[in-house]
Structure formats: C-alpha cells, structure tokens
RODO-2510 file (C-alpha; in nm, 4 decimals, decimal comma):
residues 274
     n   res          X          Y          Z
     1     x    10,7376     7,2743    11,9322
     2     x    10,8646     7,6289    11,7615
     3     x    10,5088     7,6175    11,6184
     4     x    10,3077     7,5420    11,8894
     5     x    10,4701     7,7941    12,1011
     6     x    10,4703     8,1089    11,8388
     7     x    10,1005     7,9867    11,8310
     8     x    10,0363     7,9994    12,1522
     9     x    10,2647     8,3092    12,2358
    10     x    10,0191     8,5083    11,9625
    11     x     9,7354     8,5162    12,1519
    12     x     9,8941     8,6024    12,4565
    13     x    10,0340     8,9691    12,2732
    14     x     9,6740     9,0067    12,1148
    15     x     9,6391     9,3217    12,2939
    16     x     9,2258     9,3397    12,2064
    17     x     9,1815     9,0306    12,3523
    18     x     9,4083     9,0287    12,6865
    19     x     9,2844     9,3663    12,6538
    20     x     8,8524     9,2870    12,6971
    21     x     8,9718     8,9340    12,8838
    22     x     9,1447     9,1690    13,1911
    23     x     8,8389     9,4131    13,1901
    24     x     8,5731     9,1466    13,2104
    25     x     8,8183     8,9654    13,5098
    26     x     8,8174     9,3103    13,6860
    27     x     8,4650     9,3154    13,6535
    28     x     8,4184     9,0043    13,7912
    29     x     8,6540     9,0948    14,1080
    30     x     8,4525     9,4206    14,1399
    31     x     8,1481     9,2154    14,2416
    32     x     8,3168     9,0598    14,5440
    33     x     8,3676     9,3089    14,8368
    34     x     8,6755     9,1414    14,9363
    35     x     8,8671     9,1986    14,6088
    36     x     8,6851     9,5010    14,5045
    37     x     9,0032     9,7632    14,5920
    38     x     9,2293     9,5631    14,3852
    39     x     8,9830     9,5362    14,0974
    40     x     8,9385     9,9516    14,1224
    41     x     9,2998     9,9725    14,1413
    42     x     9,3509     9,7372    13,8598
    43     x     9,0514     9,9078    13,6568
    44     x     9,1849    10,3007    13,6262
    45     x     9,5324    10,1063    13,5547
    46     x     9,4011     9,9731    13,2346
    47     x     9,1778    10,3053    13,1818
    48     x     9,5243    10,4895    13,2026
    49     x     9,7345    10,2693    13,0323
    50     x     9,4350    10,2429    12,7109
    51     x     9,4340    10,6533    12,6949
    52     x     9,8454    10,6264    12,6882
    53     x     9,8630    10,4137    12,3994
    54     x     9,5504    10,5951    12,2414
    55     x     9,7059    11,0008    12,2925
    56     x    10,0544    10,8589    12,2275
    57     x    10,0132    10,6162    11,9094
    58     x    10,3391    10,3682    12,0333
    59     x    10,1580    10,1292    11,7686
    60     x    10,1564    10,3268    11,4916
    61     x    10,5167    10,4388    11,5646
    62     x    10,6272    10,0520    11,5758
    63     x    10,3984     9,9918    11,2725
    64     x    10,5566    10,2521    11,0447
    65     x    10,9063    10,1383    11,1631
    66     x    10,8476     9,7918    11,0043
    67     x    10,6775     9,9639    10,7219
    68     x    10,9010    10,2027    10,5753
    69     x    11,2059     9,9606    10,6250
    70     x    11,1814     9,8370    10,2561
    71     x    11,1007    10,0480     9,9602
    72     x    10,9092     9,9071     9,6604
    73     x    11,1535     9,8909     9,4269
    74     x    11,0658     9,9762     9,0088
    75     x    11,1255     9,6339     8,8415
    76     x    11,2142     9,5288     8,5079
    77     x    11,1347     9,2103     8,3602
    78     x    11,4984     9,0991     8,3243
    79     x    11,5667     9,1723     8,7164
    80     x    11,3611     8,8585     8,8491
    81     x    11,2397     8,5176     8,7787
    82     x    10,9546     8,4717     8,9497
    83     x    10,7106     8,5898     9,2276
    84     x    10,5794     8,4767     9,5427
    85     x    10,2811     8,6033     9,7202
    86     x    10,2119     8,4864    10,1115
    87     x     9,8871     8,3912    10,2369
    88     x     9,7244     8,6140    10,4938
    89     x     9,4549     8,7646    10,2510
    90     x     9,1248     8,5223    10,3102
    91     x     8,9632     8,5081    10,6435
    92     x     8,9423     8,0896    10,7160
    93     x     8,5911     8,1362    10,9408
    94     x     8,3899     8,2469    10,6781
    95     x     8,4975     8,0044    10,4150
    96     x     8,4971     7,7540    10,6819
    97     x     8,1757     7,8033    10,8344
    98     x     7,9826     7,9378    10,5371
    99     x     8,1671     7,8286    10,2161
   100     x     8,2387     8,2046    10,1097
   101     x     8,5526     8,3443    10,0266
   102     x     8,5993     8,6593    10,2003
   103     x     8,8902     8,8976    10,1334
   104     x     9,0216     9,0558    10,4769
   105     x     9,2634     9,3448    10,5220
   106     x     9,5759     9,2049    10,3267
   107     x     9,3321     9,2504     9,9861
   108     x     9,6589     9,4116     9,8036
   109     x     9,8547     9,1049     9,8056
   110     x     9,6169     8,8999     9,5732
   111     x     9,5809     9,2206     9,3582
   112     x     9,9847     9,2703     9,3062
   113     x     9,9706     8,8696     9,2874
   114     x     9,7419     8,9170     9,0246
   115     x     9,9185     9,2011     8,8350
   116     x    10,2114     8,9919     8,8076
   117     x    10,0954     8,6688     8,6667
   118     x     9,9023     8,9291     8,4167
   119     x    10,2314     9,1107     8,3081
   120     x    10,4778     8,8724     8,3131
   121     x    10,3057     8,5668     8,1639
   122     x    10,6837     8,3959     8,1120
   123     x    10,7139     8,4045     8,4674
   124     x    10,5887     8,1420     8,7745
   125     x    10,4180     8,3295     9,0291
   126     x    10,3407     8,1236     9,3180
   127     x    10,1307     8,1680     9,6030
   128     x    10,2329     8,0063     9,9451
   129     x    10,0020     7,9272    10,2616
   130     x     9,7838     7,6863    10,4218
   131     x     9,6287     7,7114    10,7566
   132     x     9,8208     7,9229    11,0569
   133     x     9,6035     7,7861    11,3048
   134     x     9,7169     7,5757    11,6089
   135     x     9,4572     7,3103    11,5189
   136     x     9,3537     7,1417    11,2305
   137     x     9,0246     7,2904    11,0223
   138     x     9,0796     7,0769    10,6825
   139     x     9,1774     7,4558    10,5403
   140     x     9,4183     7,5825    10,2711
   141     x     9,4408     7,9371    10,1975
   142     x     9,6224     7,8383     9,8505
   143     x     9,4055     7,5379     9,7971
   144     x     9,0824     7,8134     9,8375
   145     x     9,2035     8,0487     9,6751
   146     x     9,3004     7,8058     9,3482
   147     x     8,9963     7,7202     9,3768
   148     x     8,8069     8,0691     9,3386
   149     x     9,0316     8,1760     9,0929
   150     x     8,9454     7,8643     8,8244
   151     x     8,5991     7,8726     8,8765
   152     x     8,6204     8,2871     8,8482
   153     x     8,8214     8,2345     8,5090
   154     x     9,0945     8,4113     8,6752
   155     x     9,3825     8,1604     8,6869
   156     x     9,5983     8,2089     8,4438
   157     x     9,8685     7,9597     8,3334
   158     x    10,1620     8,1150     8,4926
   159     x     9,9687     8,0359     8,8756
   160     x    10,0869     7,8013     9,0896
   161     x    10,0038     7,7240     9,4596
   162     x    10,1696     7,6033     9,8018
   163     x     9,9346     7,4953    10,0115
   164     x    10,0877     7,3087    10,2896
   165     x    10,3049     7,5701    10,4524
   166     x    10,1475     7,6844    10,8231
   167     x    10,3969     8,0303    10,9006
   168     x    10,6576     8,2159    10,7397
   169     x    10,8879     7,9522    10,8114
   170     x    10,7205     7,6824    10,6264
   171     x    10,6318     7,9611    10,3637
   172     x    11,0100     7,9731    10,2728
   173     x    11,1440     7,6441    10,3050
   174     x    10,8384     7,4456    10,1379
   175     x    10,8118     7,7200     9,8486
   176     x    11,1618     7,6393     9,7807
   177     x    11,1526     7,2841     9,7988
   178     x    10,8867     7,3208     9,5228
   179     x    11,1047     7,5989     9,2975
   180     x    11,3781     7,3292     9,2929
   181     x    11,1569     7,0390     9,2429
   182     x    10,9533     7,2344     8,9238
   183     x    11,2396     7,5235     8,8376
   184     x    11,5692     7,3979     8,9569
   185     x    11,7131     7,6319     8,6750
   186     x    11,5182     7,9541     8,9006
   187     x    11,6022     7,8032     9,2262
   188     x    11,9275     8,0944     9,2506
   189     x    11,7843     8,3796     9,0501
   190     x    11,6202     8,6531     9,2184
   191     x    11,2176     8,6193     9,2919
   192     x    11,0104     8,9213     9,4003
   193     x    10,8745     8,8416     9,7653
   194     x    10,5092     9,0168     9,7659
   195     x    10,3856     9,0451    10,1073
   196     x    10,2345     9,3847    10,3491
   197     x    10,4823     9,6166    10,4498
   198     x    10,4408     9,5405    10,8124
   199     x    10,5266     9,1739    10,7287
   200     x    10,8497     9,2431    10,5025
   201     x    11,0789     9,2899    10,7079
   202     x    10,9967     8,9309    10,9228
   203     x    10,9812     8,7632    10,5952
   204     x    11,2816     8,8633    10,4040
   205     x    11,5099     8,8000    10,6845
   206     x    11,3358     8,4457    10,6983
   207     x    11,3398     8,3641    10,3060
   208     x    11,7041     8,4808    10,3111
   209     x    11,7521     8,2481    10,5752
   210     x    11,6240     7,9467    10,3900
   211     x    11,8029     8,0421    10,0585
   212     x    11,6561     8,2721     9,8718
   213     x    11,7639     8,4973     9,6637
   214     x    11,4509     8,7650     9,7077
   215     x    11,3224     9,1196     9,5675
   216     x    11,1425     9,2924     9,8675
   217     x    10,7941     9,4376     9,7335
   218     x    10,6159     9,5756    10,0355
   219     x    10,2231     9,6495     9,9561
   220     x     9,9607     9,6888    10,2068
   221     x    10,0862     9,9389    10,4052
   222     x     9,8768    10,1319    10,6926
   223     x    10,0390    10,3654    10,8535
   224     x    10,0968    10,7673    10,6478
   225     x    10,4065    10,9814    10,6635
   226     x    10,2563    11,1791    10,9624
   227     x    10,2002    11,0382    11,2860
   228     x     9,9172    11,2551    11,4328
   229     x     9,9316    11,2638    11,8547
   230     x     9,5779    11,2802    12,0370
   231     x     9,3978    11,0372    11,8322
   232     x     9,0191    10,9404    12,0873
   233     x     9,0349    10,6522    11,8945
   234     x     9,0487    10,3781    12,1961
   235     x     8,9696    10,0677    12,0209
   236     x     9,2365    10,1153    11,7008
   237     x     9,5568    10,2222    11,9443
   238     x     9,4819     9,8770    12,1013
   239     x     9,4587     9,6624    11,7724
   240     x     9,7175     9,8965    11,6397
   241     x     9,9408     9,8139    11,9335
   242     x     9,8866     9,4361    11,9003
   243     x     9,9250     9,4271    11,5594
   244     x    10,2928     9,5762    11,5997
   245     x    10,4159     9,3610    11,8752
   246     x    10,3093     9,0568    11,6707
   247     x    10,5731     9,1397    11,4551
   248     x    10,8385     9,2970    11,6695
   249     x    10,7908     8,9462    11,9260
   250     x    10,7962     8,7633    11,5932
   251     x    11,1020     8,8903    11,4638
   252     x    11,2788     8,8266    11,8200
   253     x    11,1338     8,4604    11,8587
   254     x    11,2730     8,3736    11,4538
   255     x    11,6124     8,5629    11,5463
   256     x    11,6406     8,3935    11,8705
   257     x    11,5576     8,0665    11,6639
   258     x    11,8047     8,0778    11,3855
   259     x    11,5011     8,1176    11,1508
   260     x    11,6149     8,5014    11,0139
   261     x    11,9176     8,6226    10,9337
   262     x    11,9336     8,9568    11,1560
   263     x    11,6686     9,0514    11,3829
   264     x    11,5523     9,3696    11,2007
   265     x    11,6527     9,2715    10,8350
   266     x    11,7164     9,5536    10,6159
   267     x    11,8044     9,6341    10,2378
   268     x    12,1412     9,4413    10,1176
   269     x    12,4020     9,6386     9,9441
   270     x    12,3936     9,5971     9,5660
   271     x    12,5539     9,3025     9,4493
   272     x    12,5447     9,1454     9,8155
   273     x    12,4741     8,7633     9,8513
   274     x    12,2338     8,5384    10,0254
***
C-alpha cells in the first residue's frame, strides 16, 4: 500500500506535469463562454505563480538545503567495508523500448561506483535497484546495468548487484538481507552509501533505519554556493521546484511511516551508533 501510494503521490507533486496538465485544462475552459472568466482568472494565476517561482528560485533554495546537508567525507581504506551505489542513473524507456542503455542525469553515481570497485579491489561494492515504477515493465536497473558492464569488460570482480529492490526502502532492507546472507562478517562495519546529494539525506535516514551502519558520500550535486534571484528561466524553476518537493514530501511520507530515523537526517556525532 506504502508503495502504491508514494507512487501515486509522485506524480501528483510533478510540478511540470500538473504544471502543462492545468494549462491545457484552462485552455480547454477558455473555449466555453460559460467558464471562460474562471479559466482567465485561473490562467494569470498560474502565469503569476510560474514568474514567482522563476524570479524567486524556492526550488533551488530547497534543493541546496538537501544538498549541502552532508559533506563528502576523505576516506581511507581502513574506515569502511564496502560500498553501495543506488539506482536512479539509467533511463528504463529507452532500454525498454529500444534496447539502449542510456545514462540520465544521476551519471556520477556509476562513475564514483566505478572508482570504488577500481580502488578498493578487497572491497564488495554493490549496486541496488530494480524498477520504481507502479507497474510492471520486466526491468532491472541492476540487472541492465550488470549486463552492460560484462559485455563492456567493465565488471570487475569486486561488483555485485541488487536487482529486486523498487524505492529506497527496499534499497536498504533487501541490500542488507544480501550483506548478511554473502558478508555476515560486514553486515556491522561501516559501508559508504553513494547516492546524489539531493537524495542523501532521504536515504541515510532510511538505511540507518534498516540497520546500517553507513558513510554518507553525496555526488551529483546541482545546485552552486550562490543562489542568483531573477533567473527568465520558466521551464527549470518548475522542474527545479518539483524536483525538491519530491524529496521534502518524501522525507515526510518515510518519517511519518517509521521508514527514517528523523525527518531531516543529519551528520551523527563521532562515535554515535545506529
């Protein structure tokens, strides 16, 4: 049911699309004579409320919030026993419709995924994520990207790959499950959780939740230092703005849910335990 909903409740704060969806409704109402105030009304409503978010960036500010909550930290081999990268990286509709595997915005996760099982060949780093959709496309992020990487000759021992898990949720709990099935000797120790910075701070507080004893390594990140007012950029303060509250409503819904363990999780204290 949790799934369904968060599914469900995703499209309905994807701000691009409720954004065109109410435009082409007001359109539609514009034709009619009888509701052709209210769709005017309704019309420089949006128009105002698009240049708001546009002059005044409110995503950007809610995206940096989430960003600059973890540092990456400066590791040493000794600190951690393993790594775990989440899915997020491969768009499903073009391997699913064409056969291709197509990198999309979250490129620096495979890369640091990559760098990892390259320096630390001692080390398991494991890659977690199937399919996030609400229905069922016979798609797995991990089994794809396995995949690509073997026939590539990129794979290196030290890979391994979760493919079941559908959200953060499942990320955590079946990644663990598999630690203590293949490394119950790791299962305690410290792993570094590789994931974007926007993400971290949802998925720490959920992996802490379900156990784990993690290393925070935000990459990805979008937002700069500077937050520049008066951007004309219509169409990015709107994805911007939905890309934020995806988070922020996602954090709430997993705090509300027992599934994190604060509702804007944060660095521990040295020393502090899971």
């Amino acid at each position: 049911m949790f799934y369904f909903l968060s599914k469900t409740l995703s499209v309905l704060i994807n701000t691009a699309f409720m954004h065109g969806l109410l435009l082409a409704i007001l359109f539609c109402l514009l034709i009619i004579k009888r509701t052709r105030r209210f769709a005017i009304t309704g019309l420089v409503f949006v128009t105002g409320f698009s240049l708001l978010i546009t002059v005044i960036p409110v995503g950007t500010i809610l995206s940096r919030a989430l960003e600059t909550r973890f540092d990456k930290p400066v590791l040493t081999e000794q600190e951690f026993a393993g790594a775990i990268t989440l899915a997020g990286s491969l768009d499903p509709s073009s391997y699913i419709k064409r056969g291709e595997v197509h990198v999309g915005a979250s490129a620096d996760r495979l890369f640091t995924m990559l760098r990892f099982a390259s320096l630390y060949p001692g080390k398991p780093v494991l890659f977690t994520g199937g399919d996030g959709n609400l229905t069922e496309r016979g798609f797995s992020e991990a089994a794809v990207l396995e995949n690509w990487l073997d026939e590539s000759g990129l794979k290196t021992s030290n890979m391994y790959f979760e493919q079941k898990s559908r959200n953060t949720h499942e990320n955590a709990t079946k990644s663990l499950e598999k630690v203590y099935r293949d490394w119950p000797e790791l299962a305690k120790k410290p792993w570094v959780l590789i994931t974007s910075a926007q993400h971290m701070p949802r998925a720490v507080g959920v992996f802490r939740q379900a156990g784990w004893n993690v290393i925070p390594y935000p990459v990805d990140r979008s937002t700069s230092n500077d937050i520049h007012l008066a951007s004309l950029n219509v169409s990015d303060g709107i994805k911007s703005l939905g890309r934020a509250l995806r988070e922020w409503v996602g954090l709430t819904a997993y705090y509300w849910t027992g599934r994190t363990d604060a509702w804007f999780p944060g660095p521990q204290d040295p020393g502090a335990e899971n």
